[in-house]
N, C-alpha and C positions, 0 to 999 in steps of 0.2 A: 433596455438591454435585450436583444435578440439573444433568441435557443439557439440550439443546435439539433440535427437528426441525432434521435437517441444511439443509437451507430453510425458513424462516420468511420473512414478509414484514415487511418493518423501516418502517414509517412513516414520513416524508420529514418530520415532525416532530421523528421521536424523531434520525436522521441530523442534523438542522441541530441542535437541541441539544446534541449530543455535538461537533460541531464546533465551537460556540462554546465548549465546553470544553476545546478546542485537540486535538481527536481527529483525524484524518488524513479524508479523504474514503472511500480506503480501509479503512480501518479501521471507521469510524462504518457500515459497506455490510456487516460481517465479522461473522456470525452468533461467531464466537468471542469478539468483544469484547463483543457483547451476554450470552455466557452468563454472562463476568466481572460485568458487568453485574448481573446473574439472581441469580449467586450471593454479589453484595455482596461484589466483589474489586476492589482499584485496579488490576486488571493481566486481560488475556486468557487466555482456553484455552491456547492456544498457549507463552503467556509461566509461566502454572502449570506446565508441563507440561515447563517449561524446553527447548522445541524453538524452533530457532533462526528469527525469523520478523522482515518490517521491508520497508521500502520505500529506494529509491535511496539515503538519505542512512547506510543501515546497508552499503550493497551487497547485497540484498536485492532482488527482484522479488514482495514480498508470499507467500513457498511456500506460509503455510499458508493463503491466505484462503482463505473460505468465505463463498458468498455470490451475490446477484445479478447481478455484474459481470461480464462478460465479457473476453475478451484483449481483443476491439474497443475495448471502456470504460475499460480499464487503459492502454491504449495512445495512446488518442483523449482522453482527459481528466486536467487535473494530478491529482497525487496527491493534492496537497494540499488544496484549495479543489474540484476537481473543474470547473472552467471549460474552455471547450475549449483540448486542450494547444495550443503553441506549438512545441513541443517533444517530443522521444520520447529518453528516456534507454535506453541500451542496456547491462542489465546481466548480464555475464556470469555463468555458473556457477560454483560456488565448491566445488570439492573437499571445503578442509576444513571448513566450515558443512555439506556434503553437501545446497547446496542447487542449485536449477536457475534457470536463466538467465531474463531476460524483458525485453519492451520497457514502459515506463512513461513516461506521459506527465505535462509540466510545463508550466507557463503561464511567461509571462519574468519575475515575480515571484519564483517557487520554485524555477528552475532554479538559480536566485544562491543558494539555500539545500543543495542539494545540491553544488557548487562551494566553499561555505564551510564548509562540514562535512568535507573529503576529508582523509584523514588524512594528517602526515606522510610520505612512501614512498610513498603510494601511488601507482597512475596515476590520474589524473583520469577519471571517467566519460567514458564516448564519449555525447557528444550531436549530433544531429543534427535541426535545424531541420525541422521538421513540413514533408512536400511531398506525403505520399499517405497516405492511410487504411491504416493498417497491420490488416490481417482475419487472423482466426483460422483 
């Protein structure tokens, strides 16, 4: 399987078509899921590689993206749709995933998706209602 350059530029074409294929905003941004892509896989780098990677609805702050987006645009826009958040999901670090914390942002669509998804036990994400530009 061939790499990719750690930055490529992804086409705002080739993004909306992968979201109409039900790709995350994030993700469809994630040079990893384009090499899956590249190399004629139904699954990411990340996901071959079996390293633990996902966005709020997994507990999850995206660890391994790769890609254009910055904390600002992770933070400032849903995850899902990529519209500006409404919302800033705050998710903590997870020991045993051994991943790290982040702020992720939702629209009042997708936030009901990460709230429907929370597993049995667990605590509910800490959301709080978009009131400042959260900067990196």
């Amino acid at each position: 399987m061939s790499g990719i350059p750690p930055m490529i530029e992804i086409p705002e074409e080739m993004v909306q078509a992968a979201m109409m294929g039900n790709v995350s905003w994030v993700c469809a941004h994630c040079n990893k899921f384009w090499w899956g892509v590249q190399s004629f896989l139904d699954k990411c780098k990340a996901a071959v590689q079996n390293v633990p990677c996902g966005g709020p609805v997994a507990r999850m702050a995206f660890p391994q993206y790769e890609g254009p987006l910055t904390v600002e645009s992770l933070a400032n826009h849903c995850f899902v749709c990529g519209a500006e958040a409404d919302a800033v999901i705050e998710v903590p670090p997870d020991e045993k995933k051994k991943t790290p914390g982040g702020m992720i942002g939702a629209c009042k669509t997708h936030i009901e998706l990460v709230k429907t998804f929370s597993k049995e036990g667990e605590p509910p994400p800490t959301v709080t209602e978009k009131t400042l530009e959260v900067r990196g």
